[in-house]
PAFI-938124 format. One record per residue: x, y, z of N, C-alpha, C in turn; residue in three letters. Coordinates in steps of 0.2 Angstrom, whole numbers, padded with zeros to 4 digits. Each point is the difference from the previous one (the first is absolute). Layout:
// PAFI-938124
   n.x   n.y   n.z  ca.x  ca.y  ca.z   c.x   c.y   c.z resn
     X     Y     Z     X     Y     Z     X     Y     Z  ALA
...
// end
This chain:
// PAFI-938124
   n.x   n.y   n.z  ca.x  ca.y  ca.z   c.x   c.y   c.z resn
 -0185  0249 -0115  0004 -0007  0000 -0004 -0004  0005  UNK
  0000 -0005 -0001 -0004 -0008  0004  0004 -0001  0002  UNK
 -0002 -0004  0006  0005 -0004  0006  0006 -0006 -0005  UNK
  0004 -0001  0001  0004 -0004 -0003 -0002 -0008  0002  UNK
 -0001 -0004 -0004 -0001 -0008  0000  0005 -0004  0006  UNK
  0007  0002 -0002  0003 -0003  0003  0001  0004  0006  UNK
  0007 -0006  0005  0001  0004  0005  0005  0008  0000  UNK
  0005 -0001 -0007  0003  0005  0001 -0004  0009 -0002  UNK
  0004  0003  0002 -0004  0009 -0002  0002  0001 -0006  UNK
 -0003  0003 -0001 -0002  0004 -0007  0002  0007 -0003  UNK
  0003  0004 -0004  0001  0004 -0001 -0006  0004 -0002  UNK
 -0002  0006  0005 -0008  0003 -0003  0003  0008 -0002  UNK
  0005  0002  0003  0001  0007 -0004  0007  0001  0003  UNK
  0004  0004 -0004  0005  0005  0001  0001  0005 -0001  UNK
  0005  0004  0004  0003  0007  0000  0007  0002  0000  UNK
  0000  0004  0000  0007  0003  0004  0000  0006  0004  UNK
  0002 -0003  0005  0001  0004  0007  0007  0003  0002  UNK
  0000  0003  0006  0007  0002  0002  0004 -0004  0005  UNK
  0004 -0003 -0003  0004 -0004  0006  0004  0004  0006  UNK
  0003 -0005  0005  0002  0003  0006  0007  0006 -0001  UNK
  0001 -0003 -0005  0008  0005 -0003 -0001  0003 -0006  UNK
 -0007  0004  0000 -0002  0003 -0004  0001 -0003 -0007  UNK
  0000 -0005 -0003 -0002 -0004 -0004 -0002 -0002 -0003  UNK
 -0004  0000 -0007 -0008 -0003 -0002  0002 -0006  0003  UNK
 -0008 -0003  0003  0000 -0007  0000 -0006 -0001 -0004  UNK
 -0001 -0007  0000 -0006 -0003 -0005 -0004 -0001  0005  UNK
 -0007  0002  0000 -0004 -0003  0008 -0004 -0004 -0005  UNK
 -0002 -0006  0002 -0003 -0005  0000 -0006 -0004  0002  UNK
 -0006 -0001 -0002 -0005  0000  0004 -0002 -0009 -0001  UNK
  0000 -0003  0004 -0003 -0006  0000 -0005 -0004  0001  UNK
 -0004 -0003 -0002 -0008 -0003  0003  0001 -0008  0002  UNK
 -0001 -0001  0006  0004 -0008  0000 -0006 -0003  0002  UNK
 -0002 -0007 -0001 -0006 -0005 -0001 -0005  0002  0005  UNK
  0001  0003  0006 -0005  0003  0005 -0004  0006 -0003  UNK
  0002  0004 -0004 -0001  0005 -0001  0004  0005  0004  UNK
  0003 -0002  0004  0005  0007  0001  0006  0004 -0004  UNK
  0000  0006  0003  0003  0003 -0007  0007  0003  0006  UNK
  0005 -0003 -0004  0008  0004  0004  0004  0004 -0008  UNK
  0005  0005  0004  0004  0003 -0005  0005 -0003  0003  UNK
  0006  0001 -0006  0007  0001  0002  0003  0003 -0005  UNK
  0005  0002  0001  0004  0004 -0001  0006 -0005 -0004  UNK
  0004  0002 -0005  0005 -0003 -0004  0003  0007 -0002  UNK
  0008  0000  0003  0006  0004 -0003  0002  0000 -0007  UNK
  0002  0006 -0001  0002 -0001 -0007  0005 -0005 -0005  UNK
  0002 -0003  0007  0005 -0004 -0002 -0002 -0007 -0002  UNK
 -0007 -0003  0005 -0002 -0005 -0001 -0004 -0001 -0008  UNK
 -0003  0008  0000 -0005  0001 -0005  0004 -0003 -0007  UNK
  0007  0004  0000  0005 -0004 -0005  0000 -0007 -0001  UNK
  0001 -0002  0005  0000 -0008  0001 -0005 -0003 -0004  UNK
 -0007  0003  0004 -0006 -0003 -0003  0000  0001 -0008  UNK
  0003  0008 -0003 -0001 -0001 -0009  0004 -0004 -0002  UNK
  0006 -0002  0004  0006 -0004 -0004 -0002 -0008  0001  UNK
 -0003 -0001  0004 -0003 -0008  0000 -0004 -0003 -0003  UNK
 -0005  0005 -0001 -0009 -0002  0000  0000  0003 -0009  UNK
 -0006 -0002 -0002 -0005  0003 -0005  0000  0007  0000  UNK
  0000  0002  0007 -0004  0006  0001  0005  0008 -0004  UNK
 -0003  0004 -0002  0003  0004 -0003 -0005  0008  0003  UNK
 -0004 -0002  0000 -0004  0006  0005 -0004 -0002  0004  UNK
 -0002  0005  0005  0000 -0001  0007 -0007 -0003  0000  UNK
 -0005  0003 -0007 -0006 -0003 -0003 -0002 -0006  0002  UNK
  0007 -0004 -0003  0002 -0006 -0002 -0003 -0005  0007  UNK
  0003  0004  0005 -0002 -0004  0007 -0008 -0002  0002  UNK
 -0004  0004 -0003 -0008  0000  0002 -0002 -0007  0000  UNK
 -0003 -0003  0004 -0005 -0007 -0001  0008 -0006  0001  UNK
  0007  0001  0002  0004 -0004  0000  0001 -0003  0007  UNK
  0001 -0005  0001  0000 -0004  0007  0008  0002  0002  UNK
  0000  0003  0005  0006  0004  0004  0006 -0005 -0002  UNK
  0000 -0007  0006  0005 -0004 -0002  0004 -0003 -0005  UNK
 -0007  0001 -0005  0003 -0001 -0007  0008  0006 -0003  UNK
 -0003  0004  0005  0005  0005 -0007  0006  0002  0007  UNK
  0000 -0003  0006  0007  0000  0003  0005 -0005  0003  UNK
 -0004 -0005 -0005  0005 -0006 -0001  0004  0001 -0004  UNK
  0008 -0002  0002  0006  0001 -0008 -0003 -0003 -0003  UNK
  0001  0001 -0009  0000 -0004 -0004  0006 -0006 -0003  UNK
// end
């Protein structure tokens, strides 16, 4: 994946990890205009959120997506 145009970061890959209360989380990799690369972590509960607001329907779905975009309510 290429550095993102904009200022915001970029969706470059996902997983699923194990949360603190033993919980799948979604780990999240992001590439922000610098070129640096951060993860975070999204509970199952957010994750809901995110399929009930957004397009998104698989986690596929997130590749190449500008982070802000998709945790803004709609």
């Amino acid at each position: 994946m290429t550095t993102p145009a904009g200022p915001s970061p970029v969706v470059a890959a996902t997983s699923i990890g194990p949360g603190h209360d033993g919980r799948a989380e979604l780990v999240v990799e992001l590439v922000h205009s610098n070129g640096a690369r951060s993860t975070i972590s999204v509970d199952e509960e957010a994750v809901g959120h995110l399929l009930d607001d957004t397009d998104i329907t698989t986690v596929d779905d997130l590749l190449g997506r500008q982070w802000p975009d998709l945790t803004r309510p709609t």
